[in-house]
C-alpha positions as CSV (number, residue, x, y, z in Angstrom):
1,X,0.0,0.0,0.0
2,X,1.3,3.5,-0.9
3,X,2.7,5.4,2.0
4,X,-0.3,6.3,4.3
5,X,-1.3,10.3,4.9
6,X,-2.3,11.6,8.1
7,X,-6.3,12.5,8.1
8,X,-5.5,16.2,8.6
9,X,-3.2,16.1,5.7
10,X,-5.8,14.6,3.4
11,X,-8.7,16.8,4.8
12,X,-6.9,19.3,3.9
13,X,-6.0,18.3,0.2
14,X,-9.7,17.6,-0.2
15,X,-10.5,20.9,0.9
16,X,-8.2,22.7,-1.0
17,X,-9.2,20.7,-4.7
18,X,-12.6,22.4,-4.0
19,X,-10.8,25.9,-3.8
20,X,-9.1,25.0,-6.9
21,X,-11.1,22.7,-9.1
22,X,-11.8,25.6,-11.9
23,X,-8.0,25.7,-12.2
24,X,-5.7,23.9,-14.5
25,X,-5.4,20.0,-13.6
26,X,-4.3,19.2,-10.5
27,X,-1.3,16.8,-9.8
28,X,-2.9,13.7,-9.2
29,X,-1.9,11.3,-6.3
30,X,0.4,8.0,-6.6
31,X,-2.5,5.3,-7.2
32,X,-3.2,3.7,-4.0
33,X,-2.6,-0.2,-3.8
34,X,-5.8,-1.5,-2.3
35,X,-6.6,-4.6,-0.6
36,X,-10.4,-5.8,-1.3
37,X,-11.0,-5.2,3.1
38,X,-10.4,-2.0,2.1
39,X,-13.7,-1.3,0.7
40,X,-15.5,-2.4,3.4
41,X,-19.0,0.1,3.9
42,X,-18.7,-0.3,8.0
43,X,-15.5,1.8,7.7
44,X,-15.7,5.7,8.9
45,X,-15.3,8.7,6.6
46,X,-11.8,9.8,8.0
47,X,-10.8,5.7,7.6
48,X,-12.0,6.0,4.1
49,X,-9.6,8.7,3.3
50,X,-6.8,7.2,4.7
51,X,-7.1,4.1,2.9
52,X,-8.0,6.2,-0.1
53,X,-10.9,5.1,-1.2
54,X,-13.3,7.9,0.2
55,X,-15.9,8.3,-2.5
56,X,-15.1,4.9,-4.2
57,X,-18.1,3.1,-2.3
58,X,-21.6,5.0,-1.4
59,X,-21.2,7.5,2.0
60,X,-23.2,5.6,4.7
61,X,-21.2,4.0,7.0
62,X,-23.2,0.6,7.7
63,X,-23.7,-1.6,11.0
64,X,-22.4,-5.0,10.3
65,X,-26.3,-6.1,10.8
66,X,-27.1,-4.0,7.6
67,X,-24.4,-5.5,5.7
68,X,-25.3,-9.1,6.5
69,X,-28.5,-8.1,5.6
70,X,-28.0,-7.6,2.1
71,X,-25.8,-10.1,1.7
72,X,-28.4,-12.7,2.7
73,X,-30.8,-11.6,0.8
74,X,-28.8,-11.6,-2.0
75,X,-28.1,-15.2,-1.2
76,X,-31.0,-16.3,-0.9
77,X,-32.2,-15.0,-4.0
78,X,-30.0,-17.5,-6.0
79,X,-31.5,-20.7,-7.2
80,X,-28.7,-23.0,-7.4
81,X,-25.9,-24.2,-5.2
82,X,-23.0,-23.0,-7.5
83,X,-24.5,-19.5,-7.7
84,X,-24.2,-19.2,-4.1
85,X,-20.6,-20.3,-4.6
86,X,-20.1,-17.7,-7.1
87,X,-21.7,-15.0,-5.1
88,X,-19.7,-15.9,-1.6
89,X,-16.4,-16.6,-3.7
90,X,-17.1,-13.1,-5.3
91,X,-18.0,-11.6,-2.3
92,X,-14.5,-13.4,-0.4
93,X,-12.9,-11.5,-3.2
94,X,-14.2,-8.3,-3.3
95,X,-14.7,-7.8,0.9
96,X,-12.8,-10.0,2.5
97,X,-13.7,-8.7,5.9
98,X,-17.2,-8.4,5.6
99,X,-17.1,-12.2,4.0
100,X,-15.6,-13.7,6.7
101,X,-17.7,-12.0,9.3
102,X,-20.9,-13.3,7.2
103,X,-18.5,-16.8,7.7
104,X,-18.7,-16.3,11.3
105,X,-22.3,-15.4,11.8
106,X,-23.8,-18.4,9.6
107,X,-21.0,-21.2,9.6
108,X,-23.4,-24.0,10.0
109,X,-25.5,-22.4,6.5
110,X,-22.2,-21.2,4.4
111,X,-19.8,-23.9,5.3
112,X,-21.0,-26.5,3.4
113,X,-21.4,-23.8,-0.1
114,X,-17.6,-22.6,0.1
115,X,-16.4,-26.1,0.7
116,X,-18.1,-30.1,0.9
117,X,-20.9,-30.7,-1.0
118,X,-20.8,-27.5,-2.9
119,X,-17.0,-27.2,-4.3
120,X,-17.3,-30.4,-5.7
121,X,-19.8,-29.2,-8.2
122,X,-17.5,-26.0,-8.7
123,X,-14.6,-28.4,-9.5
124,X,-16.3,-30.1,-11.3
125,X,-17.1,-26.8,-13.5
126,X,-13.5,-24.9,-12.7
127,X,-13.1,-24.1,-16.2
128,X,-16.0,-23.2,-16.8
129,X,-16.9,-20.7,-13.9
130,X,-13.7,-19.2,-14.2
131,X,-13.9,-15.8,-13.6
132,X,-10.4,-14.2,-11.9
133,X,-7.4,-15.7,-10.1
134,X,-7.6,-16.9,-7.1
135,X,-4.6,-18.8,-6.2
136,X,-0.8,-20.0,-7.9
137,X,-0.5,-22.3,-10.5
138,X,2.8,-24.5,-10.7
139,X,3.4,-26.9,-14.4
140,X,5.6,-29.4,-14.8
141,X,7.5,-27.6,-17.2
142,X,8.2,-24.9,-14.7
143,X,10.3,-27.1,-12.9
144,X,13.7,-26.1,-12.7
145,X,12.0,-22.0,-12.1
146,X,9.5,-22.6,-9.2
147,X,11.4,-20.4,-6.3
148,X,11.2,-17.5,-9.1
149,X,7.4,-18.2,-9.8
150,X,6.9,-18.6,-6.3
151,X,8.2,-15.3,-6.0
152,X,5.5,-13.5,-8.4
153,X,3.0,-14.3,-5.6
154,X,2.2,-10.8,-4.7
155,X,1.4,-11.1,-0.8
156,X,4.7,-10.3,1.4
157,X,4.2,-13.1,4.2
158,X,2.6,-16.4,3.8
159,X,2.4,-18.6,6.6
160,X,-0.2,-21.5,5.4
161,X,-0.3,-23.3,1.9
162,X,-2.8,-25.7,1.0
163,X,-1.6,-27.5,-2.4
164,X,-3.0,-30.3,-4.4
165,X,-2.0,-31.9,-7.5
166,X,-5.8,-32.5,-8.6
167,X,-5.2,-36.3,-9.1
168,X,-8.3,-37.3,-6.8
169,X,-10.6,-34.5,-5.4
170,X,-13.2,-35.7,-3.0
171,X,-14.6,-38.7,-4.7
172,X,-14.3,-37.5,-8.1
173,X,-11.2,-38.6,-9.6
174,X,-8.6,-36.5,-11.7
175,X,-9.7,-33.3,-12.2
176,X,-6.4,-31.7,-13.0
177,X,-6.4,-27.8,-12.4
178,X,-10.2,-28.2,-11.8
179,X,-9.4,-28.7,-8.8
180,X,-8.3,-25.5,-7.4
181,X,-11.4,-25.0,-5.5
182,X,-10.3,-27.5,-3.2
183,X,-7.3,-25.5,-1.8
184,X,-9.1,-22.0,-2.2
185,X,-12.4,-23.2,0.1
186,X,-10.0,-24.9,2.3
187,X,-8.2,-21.8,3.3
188,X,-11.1,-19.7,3.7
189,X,-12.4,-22.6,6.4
190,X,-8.7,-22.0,8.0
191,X,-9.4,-18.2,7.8
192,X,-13.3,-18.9,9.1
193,X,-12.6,-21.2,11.7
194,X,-9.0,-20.7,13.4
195,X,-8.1,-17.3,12.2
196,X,-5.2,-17.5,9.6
197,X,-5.0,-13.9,8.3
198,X,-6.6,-14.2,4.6
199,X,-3.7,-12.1,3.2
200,X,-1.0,-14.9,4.8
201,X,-2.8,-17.6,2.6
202,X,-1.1,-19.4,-0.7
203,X,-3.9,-21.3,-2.6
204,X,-1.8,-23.8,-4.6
205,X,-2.2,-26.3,-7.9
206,X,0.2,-28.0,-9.7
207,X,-0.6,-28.8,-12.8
208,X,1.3,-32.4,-13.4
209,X,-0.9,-33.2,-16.4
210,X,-4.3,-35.2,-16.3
211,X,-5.5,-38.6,-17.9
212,X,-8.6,-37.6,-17.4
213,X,-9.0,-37.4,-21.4
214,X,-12.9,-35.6,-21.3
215,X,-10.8,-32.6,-19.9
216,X,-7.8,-32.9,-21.8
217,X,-10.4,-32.9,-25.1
218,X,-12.3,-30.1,-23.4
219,X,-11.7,-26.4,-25.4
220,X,-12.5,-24.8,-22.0
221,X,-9.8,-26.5,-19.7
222,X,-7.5,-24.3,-18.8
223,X,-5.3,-26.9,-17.4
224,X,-2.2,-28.2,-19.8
225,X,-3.8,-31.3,-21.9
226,X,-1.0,-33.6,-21.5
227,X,-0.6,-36.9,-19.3
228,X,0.0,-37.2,-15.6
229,X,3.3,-37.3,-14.7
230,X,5.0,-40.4,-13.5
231,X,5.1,-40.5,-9.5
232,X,8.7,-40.9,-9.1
233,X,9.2,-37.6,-11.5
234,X,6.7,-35.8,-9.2
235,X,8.3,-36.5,-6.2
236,X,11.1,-35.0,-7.8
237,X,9.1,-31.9,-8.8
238,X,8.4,-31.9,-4.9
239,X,11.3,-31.6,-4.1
240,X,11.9,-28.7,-6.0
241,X,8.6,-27.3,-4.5
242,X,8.8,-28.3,-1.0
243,X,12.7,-26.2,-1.1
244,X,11.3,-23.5,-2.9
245,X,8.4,-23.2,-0.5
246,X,10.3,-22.6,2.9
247,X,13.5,-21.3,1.5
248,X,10.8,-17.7,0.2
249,X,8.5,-18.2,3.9
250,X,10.6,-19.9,6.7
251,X,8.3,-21.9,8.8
252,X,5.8,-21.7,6.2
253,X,2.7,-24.6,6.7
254,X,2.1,-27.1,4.2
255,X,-0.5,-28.9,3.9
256,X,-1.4,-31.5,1.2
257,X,-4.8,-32.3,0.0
258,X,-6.4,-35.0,-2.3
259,X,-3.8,-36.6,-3.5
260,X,-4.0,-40.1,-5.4
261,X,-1.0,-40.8,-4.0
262,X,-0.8,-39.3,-0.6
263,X,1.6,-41.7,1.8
264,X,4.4,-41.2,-0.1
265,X,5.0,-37.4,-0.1
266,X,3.6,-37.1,3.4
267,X,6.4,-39.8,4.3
268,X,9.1,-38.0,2.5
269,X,8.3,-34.7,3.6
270,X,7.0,-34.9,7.3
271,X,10.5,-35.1,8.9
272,X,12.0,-32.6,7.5
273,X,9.1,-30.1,6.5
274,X,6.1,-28.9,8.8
275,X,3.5,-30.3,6.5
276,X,0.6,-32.8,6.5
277,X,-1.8,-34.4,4.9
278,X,-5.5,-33.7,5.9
279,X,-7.0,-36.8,3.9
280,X,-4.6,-39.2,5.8
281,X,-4.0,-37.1,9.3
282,X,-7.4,-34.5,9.2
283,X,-9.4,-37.6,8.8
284,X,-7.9,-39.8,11.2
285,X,-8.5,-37.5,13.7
286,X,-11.4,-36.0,13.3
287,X,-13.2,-39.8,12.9
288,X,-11.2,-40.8,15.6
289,X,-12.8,-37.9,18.1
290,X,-16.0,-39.3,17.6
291,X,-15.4,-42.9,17.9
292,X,-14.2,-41.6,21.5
293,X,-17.2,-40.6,22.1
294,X,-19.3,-43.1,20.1
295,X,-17.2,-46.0,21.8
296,X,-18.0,-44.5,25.2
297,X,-21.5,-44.1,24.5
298,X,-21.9,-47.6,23.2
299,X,-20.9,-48.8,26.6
300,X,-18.8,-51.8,24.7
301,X,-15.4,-52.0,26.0
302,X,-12.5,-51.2,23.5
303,X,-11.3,-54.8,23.6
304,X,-14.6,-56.1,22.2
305,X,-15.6,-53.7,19.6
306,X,-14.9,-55.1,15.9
307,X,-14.9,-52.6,13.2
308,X,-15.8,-53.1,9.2
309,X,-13.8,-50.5,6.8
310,X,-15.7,-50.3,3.7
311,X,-13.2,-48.4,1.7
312,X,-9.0,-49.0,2.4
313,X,-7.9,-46.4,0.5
314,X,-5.4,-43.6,2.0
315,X,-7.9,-42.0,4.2
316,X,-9.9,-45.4,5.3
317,X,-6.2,-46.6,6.3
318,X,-5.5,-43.2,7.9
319,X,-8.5,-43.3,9.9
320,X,-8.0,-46.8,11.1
321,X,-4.8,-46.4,12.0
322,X,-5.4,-43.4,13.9
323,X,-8.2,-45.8,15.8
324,X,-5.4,-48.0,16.5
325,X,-3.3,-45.8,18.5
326,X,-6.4,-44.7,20.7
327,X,-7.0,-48.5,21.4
328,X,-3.3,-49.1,22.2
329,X,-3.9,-46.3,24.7
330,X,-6.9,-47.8,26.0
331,X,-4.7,-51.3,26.9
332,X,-4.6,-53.1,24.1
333,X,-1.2,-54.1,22.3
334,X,-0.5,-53.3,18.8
335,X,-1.4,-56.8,17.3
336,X,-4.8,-57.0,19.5
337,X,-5.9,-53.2,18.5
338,X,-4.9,-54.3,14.6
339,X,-6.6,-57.9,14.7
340,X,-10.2,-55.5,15.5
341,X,-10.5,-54.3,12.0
342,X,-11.2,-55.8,8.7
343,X,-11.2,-54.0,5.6
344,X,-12.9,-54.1,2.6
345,X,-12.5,-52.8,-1.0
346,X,-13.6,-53.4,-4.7
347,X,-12.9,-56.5,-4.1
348,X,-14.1,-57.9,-0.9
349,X,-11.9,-58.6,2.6
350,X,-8.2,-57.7,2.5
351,X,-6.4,-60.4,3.0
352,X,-3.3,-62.0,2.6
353,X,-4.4,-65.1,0.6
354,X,-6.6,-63.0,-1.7
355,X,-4.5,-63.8,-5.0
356,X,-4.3,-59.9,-5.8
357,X,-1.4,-57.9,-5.3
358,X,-2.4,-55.6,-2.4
359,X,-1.3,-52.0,-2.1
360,X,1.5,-51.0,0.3
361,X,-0.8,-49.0,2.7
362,X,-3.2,-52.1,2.8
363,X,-1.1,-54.8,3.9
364,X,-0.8,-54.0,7.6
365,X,-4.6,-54.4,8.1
366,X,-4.8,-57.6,5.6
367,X,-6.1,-60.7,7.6
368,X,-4.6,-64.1,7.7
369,X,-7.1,-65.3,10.2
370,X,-9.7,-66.0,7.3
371,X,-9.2,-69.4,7.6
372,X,-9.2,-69.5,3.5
373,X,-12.1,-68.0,2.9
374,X,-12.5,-65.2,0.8
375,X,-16.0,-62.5,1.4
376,X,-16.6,-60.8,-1.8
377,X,-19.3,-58.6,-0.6
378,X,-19.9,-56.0,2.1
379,X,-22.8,-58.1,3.8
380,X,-20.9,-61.4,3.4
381,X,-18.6,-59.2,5.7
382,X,-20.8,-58.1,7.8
383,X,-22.0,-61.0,8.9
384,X,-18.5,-62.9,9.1
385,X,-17.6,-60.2,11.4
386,X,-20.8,-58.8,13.7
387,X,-19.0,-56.0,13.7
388,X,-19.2,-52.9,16.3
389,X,-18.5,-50.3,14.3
390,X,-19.2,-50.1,10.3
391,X,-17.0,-47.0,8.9
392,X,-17.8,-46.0,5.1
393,X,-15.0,-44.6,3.2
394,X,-15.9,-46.1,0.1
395,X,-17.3,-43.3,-2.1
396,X,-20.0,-45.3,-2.6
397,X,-23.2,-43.7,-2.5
398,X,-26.1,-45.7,-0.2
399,X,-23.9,-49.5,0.0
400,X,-25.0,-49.3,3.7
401,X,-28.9,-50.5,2.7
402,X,-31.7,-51.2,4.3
403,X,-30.5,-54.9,5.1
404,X,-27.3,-53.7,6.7
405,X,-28.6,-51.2,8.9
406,X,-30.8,-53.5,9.9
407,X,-28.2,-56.0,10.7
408,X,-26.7,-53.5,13.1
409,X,-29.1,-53.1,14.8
410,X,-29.7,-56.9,15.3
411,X,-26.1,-57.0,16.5
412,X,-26.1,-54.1,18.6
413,X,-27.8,-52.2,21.5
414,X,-25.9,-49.0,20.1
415,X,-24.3,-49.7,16.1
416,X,-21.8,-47.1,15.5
417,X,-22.5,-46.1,12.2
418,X,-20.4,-43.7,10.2
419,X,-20.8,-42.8,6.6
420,X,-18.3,-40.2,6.0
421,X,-17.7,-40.3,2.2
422,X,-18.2,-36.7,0.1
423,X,-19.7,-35.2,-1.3
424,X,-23.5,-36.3,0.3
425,X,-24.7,-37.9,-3.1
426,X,-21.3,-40.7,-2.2
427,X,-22.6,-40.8,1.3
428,X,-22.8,-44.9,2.0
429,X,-26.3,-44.2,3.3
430,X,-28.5,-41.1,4.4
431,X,-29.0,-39.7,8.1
432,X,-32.9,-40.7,7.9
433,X,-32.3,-44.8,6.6
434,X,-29.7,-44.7,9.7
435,X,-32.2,-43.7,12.0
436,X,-35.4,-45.3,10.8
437,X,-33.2,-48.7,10.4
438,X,-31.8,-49.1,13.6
439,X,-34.7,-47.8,15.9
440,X,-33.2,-44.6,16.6
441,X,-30.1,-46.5,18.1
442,X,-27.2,-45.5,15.7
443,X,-24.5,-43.3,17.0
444,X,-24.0,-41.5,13.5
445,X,-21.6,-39.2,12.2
446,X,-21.3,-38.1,8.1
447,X,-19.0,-36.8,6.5
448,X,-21.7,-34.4,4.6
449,X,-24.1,-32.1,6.4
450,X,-27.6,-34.2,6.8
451,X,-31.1,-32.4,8.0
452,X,-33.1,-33.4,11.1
453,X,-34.5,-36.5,11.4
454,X,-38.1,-37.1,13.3
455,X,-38.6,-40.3,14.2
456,X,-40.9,-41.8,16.5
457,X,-42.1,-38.0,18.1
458,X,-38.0,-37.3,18.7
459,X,-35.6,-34.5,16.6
460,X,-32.4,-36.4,16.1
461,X,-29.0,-34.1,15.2
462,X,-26.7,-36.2,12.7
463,X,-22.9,-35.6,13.9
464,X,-21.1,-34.4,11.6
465,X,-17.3,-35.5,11.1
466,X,-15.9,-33.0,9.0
467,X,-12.2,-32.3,8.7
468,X,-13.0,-28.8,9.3
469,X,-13.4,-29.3,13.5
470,X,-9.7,-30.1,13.4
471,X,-7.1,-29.1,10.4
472,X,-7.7,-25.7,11.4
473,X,-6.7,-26.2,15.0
474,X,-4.1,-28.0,13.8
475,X,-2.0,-25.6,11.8
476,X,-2.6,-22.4,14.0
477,X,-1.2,-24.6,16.6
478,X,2.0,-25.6,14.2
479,X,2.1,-21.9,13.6
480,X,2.0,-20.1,16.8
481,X,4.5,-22.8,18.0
482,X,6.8,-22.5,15.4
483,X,6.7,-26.6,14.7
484,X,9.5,-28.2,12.9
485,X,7.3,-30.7,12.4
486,X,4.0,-32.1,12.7
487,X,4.3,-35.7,15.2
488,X,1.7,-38.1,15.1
489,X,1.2,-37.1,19.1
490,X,0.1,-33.3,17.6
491,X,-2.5,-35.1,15.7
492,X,-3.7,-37.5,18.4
493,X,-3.4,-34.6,20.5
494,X,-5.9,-32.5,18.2
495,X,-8.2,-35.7,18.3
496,X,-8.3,-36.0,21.9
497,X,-8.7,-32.1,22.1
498,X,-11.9,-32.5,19.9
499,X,-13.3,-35.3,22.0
500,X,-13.3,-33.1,25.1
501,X,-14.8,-29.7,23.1
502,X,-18.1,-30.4,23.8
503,X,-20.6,-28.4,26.2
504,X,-22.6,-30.1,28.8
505,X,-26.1,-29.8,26.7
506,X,-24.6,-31.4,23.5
507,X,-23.4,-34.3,25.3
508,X,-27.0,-34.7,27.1
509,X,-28.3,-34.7,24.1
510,X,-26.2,-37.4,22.7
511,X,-23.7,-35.6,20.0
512,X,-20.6,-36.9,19.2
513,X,-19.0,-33.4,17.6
514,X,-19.8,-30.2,19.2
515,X,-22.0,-27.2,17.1
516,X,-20.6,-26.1,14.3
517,X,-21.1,-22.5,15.1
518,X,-19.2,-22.6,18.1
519,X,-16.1,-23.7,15.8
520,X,-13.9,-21.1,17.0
521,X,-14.1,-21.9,20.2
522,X,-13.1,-25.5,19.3
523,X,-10.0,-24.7,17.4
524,X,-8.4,-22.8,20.6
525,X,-9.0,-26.3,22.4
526,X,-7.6,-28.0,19.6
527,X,-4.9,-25.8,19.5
528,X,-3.6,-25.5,22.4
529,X,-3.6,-29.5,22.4
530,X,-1.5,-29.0,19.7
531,X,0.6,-27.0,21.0
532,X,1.1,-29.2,24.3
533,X,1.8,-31.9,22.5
534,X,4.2,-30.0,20.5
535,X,6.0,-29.0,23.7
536,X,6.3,-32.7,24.7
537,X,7.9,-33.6,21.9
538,X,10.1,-30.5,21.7
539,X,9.2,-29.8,18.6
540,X,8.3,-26.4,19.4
541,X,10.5,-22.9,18.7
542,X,8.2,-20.2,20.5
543,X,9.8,-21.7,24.0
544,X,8.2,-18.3,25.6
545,X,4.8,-20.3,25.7
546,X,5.8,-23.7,27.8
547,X,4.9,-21.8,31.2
548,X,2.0,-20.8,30.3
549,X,-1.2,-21.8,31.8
550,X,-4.1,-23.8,29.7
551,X,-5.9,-20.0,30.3
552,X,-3.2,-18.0,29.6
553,X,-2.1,-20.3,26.6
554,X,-5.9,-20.0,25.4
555,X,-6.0,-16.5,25.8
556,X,-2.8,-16.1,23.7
557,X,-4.3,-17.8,20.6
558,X,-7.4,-16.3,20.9
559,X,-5.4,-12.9,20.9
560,X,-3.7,-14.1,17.7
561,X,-6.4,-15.1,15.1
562,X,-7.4,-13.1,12.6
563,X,-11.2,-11.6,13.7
564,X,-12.8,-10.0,10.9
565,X,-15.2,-7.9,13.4
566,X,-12.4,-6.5,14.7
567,X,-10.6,-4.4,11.2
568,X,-12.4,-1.8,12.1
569,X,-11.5,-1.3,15.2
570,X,-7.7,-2.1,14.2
571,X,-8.2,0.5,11.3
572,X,-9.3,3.1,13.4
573,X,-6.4,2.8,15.5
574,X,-4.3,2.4,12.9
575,X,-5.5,6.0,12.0
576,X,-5.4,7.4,15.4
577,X,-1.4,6.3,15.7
578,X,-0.6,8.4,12.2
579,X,-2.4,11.3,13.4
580,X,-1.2,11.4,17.1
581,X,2.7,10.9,15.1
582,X,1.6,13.5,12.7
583,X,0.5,16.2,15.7
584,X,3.9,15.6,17.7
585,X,5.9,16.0,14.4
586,X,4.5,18.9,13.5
587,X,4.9,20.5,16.9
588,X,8.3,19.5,17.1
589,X,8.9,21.3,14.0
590,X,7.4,24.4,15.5
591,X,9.2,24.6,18.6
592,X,12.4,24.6,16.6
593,X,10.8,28.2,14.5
């Protein structure tokens, strides 16, 4: 931003064009480099001229009750889901402040249009919808250049990168640079729900080629229309990036994000970077704080319950590992807590006498307790098993019928059911066929937002477990630490955190995740688990916070995050600071005449 003026300096430039407007041209002023908060209608006349844009937006200065009041409305008056992405992405772009406080007021209604269900639809239509930048785009022939192009990005500080390759967003497959939306809504939910400043944000693609050949024969795509990459020659682009990344923003937070091959950079990276990978770590956790509370509720000890993976891809494995380590905690020994879950994919019961080459990351669950026989199907499974738990991670929209919900029911007093697959049309069944097929009994958690459900005269709330209670807790707490690294303790510890968020009245009435709209609240508890966990492990480089108390430590994040309700404060004093330097300049100067 150019150099700012002190108010009395440009009252009095304003005054004086009047005096002299029938003159000759007058020199115009350096044009001012504005930031989109700038143009925010709750900021006062004098603030306006000293961010220079006094007569750039109408005169009234607005409550921020008037201003979510338009917006609204203007929400509400679009028809489909991705115009209400467009609008709040347009809005995020042209007031960021006054976007994130609409964030703030209505998380439970936005969340799920700026990131899952709605931004798989807008992935799915990147190209199309395209409309301005909104992030950094990396090729694979830029290798060899990426610190310089890293460099172009026009923001000073960044402390938070998400970055995806587009190989597999959500459950939709390759969508090369389509899938931008993914790390663009998954910083605004950082911003929304932990406070990372907006401006210290790096949205991030690289465009590795697609084999997705629709796009690649698609005019619109704006991605290059070449095949993926090999992996071993994007780990070596990685490499490059990963470098590039920390040698421009020391400390800088990486985070990956939907991956088709997500183990192997994670475990390249993780030691030596502070990075992590939300699809493999997020939903580990996250899953793993409400099978917590789900596994305390069903009142079955930990050494009995038997979980049924549908889906062993990176982020079923993730999540049942993660599980692991919580029963280990809870007494069991490695083997014993890996003997309680049997996983299933496209083609039945992993297992080590399958006659199919398994996947690395599926062999440490693979049975050899089957006895020779092989289950093809999910209810052969089922009732092999009687299992405890039944965890969908399969992308397979409704798999969890009528006759398995049922069975679950049979088998259990409480089933813990949880279909967390995105976006809600891949959901392995609905809220309602939970409910209604198991009596009311399920302990349920999504991974989509579900309505209500009356059943039998009673409201019943679906949990939701979304990534978004933890990942942002997560990397403020890398960040205000100063991490190295991220440990598999700071993720246990965030899991753990989010077990213990909720308030008396959510767990009397049965919830397994707290409110939504209190998530600011829960990433400070996550955080600061983080952080502890973090201090353990001395990992940590902000020593100044070990002595603090759990209050005092809270109290110091909280102080920390960005609070879009409060620019306008922070602008105003901003202003007050100039014009109290500008005063004692001046009358230092005349005390020297």
């Amino acid at each position: 931003m150019a150099a700012p003026v002190p108010t009395q300096v440009i009252a009095h430039a304003h005054t004086q064009a009047h005096a002299t407007i029938k003159h000759s041209h007058p020199a115009r002023n350096a044009p001012a480099n504005h930031s989109s908060g700038d143009f925010d209608t709750c900021n006062s006349p004098e603030v306006r001229k000293h961010l220079r844009t006094y007569g750039l937006v109408p005169p009234i200065v607005e409550s921020f009750e008037i201003q979510a009041k338009r917006c609204l409305a203007q929400l509400h008056r679009k028809q489909t889901s991705i115009e209400k992405y467009e609008y709040l992405s347009n809005l995020r772009n042209d007031n960021v402040h006054l976007f994130y406080r609409l964030v703030m007021d209505h998380m439970k209604e936005l969340t799920p249009l700026i990131y899952t269900p709605v931004v798989g639809e807008a992935c799915l239509k990147w190209s199309e919808i395209y409309s301005r930048p909104e992030g950094l785009y990396l090729s694979w022939a830029d290798r060899g250049s990426l610190h310089s192009i890293i460099s172009y990005w026009p923001k000073p500080k960044v402390e938070m990168t998400v970055v995806t390759d587009g190989s597999r967003i959500l459950g939709l497959g390759d969508l090369g640079i389509n899938g931008m939306g993914i790390p663009v809504g998954k910083l605004a939910l950082y911003t929304g729900c932990a406070g990372i400043h907006p401006e210290e944000t790096l949205p991030l693609m690289l465009d590795l080629g697609t084999n997705n050949a629709k796009l690649r024969e698609d005019p619109l795509y704006m991605g290059n229309k070449h095949d993926r990459v090999t992996l071993e020659q994007e780990l070596e682009f990685m490499d490059e990036l990963m470098a590039a990344l920390t040698e421009t923003w020391p400390g800088i937070f990486i985070q990956f994000e939907d991956f088709k091959n997500p183990f192997e950079a994670l475990a390249r990276y993780r030691d030596t970077y502070l990075c992590m990978n939300d699809d493999i770590q997020g939903t580990g956790s996250v899953v793993l704080a409400g099978i917590i509370n789900a596994v305390r509720r069903s009142g079955v000890p930990v050494k009995e319950q038997r979980a049924v993976f549908m889906g062993a891809g990176s982020a079923g494995v993730g999540v049942a590992k993660q599980v692991v380590d919580y029963f280990v905690k809870e007494g069991l020994t490695e083997d014993e807590a890996r003997k309680c879950f049997w996983l299933v994919d496209t083609k039945g019961l992993v297992t080590n006498d399958r006659g199919d080459k398994l996947a690395d990351h599926k062999t440490y669950f693979s049975r050899d307790d089957n006895e020779g026989q092989q289950f093809k199907k999910l209810p052969e499974v089922v009732d092999y098993v009687k299992p405890t738990i039944l965890m969908g991670l399969s992308t397979i929209g409704g798999i969890f019928d009528e006759s398995i919900l049922k069975r679950m029911a049979d088998l259990n007093k409480s089933p813990i059911i949880f279909p967390l697959s995105n976006p809600s049309s891949n959901s392995e069944c609905t809220f309602e066929d939970a409910i209604k097929h198991t009596e009311g009994r399920a302990l349920f958690a999504s991974g989509s937002p579900f309505d209500d459900v009356e059943y039998n005269g009673k409201t019943y709330s679906a949990g939701q477990g979304n990534n978004m209670y933890v990942f942002p807790g997560i990397g403020l707490g890398a960040i205000l630490s100063k991490a190295v690294s991220i440990t598999n303790e700071m993720i246990y510890a965030s899991a753990t955190s989010l077990s213990t968020s909720l308030t008396p009245e959510e767990k009397a009435q049965g919830w397994l995740y707290p409110d939504v709209s209190r998530i600011r609240d829960v990433s400070v508890i996550v955080a600061r688990g983080v952080i502890r966990s973090a201090q353990k492990a001395q990992v940590d480089r902000e020593l100044a916070l070990r002595p603090l108390s759990d209050e005092e430590l809270d109290q110091y994040i909280i102080e920390r995050m960005y609070d879009p309700r409060k620019q306008k404060e922070h602008a105003q004093k901003e202003l007050e600071t100039l014009a109290g330097g500008w005063k004692r300049a001046t009358e230092g100067e005349g005390s020297k005449l």
